[in-house]
C-alpha positions, 0 to 999 in steps of 0.5 A, a space after each residue: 929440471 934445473 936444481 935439487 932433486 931426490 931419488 924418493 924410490 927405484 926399482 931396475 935390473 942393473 946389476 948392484 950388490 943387494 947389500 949396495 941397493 939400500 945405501 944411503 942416496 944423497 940429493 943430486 943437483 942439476 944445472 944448464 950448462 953454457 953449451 946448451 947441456 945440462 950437467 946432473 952432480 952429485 956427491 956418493 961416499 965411496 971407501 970412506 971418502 967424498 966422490 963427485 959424480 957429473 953425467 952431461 945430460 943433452 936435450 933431444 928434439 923429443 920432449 922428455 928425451 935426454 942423451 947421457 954416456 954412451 948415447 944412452 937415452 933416459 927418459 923423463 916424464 911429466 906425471 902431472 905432479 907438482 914437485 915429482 916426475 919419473 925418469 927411467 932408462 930401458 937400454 943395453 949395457 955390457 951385452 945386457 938389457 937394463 931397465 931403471 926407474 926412479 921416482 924423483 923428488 923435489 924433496 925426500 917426502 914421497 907423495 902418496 898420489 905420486 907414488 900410485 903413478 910410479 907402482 902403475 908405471 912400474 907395473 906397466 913396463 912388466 916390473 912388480 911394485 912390492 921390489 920397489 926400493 926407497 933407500 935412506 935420504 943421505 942427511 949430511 951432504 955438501 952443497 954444491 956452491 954454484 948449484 944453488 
């Protein structure tokens, strides 16, 4: 999972202003940690400034499994595409029950073989594919120097 990553497209019901949905999503970098963790880091434009954004991602004894805030559980998966796999995260937040789904990327191009996988998975967890959201690419993003 190391390195740069995409989000070429998502769907969920976490509750995001529809105007904020189709922002514009840079990529994000993930890194091992010296503890064994990993940290995902990402810069998102908030009020007109830079902000850095870090989640510490923890392996689990389950393949696939990571553990982030709040003990949450995201879950990964290998969809037997090269450069492509889907992460997504069923849980409870606020007394909420939430679902996020995301096509991730090694680049902003979306493989069309890659994206029947994620409308199939996307439809098997009660979800319909025609809500699915492929936001804009961030163009101009900083490199994070110790990320390469």
């Amino acid at each position: 999972l190391h390195g740069k990553w995409y989000v070429n497209c998502w769907i969920g019901n976490v509750d995001i202003p529809e105007d904020k949905k189709h922002e514009k999503i840079p990529p994000f970098y993930i890194r091992p940690l010296s503890n064994g963790k990993m940290e995902a880091k990402l810069n998102l434009r908030k009020n007109g400034r830079c902000e850095e954004i870090k989640l510490s991602l923890e392996k689990t004894k389950e393949p696939g499994k990571l553990l982030t805030w709040g003990r949450q559980i995201v879950n990964v998966l290998d969809i037997n595409m090269p450069k492509h796999v889907i992460s997504f995260i069923e849980s409870k937040m606020n007394g909420k029950n939430i679902r996020m789904m995301e096509l991730m990327g090694r680049s902003p191009e979306i493989d069309p073989k890659a994206m029947q996988i994620f409308e199939d998975f996307v439809r098997s967890k009660g979800h319909n594919p025609d809500e699915i959201i492929i936001p804009e690419i961030e163009g101009n993003v900083e490199r994070f120097s110790d990320f390469s």
